[in-house]
C-alpha positions in Angstrom: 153.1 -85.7 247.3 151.6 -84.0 244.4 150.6 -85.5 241.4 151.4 -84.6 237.7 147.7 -85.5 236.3 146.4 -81.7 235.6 141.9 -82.6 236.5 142.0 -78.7 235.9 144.0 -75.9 234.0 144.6 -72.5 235.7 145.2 -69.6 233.5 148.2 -67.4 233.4 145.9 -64.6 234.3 144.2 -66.6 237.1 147.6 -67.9 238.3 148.9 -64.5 238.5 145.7 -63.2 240.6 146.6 -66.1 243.3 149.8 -65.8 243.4 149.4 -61.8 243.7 146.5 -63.0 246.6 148.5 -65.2 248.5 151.4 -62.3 248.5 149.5 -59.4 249.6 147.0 -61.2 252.2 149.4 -62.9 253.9 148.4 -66.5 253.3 150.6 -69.1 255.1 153.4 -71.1 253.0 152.0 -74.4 254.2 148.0 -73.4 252.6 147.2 -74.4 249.0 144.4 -73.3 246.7 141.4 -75.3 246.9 139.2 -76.0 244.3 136.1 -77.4 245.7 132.4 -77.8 244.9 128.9 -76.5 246.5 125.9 -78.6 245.7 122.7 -76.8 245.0 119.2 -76.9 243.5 120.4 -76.4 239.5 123.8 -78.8 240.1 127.1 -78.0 241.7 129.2 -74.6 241.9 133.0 -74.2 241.8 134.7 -72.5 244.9 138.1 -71.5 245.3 139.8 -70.4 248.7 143.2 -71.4 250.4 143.3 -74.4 253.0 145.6 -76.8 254.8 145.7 -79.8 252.6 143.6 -82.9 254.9 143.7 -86.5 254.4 141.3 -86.6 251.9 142.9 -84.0 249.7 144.9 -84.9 245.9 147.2 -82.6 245.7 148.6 -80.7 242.6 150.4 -78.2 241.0 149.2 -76.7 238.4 150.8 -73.3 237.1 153.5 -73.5 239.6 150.5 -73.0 242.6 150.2 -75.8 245.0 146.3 -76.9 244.4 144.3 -79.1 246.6 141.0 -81.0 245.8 139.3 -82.9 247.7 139.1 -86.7 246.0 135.1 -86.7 246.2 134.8 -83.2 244.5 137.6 -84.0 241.6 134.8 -85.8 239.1 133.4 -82.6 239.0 136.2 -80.4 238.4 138.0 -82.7 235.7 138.5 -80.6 232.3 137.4 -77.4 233.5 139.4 -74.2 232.9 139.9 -71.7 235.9 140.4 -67.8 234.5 140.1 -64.7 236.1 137.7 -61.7 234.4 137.8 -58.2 235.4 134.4 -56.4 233.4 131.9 -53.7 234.3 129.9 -55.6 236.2 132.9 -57.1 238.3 135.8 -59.4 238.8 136.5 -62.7 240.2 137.4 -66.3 239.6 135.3 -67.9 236.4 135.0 -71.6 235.3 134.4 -73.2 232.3 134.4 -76.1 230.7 137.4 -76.4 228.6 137.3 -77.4 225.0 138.8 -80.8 223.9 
């Protein structure tokens, strides 16, 4: 079941680049997007990629994508704001904290 609590907001322009993703790479209909973290040296890093949900998972929907995060990573992701950039150096998936 997926819950109505929001821990993160996607953007219209992110939403639209993983729904466009999930089209053209032939991701599954039963994988969400997961939101998950990497611990390193200077703290944790945000990753994104598309999974099964697992028995650990809260699951979401957020921008009318199906989101999963797994319930020990969720403190971390809670008021962040998911976007995607396209600059001259690159594009990709940023995160930030959003602004209360």
């Amino acid at each position: 079941m997926f819950s109505n609590f929001q821990p993160i907001t996607i953007t219209e322009r992110a939403a639209e680049e993983v729904k466009k993703i999930m089209n053209t790479k032939g991701i599954p209909a039963e994988y969400c997007l997961r939101i998950g973290v990497k611990g390193g040296g200077c703290g944790v890093s945000l990753l994104v990629g598309f999974d099964k949900p697992k028995e650990t998972d809260q699951k979401f929907t957020i921008n009318q994508i199906p989101v999963i995060i797994d319930k020990k990573h969720t403190m971390y992701i809670i008021g962040k704001e998911m976007d995607y950039l396209q600059t001259e150096q690159g594009q990709g998936f940023s995160f930030t904290q959003k602004a209360t």
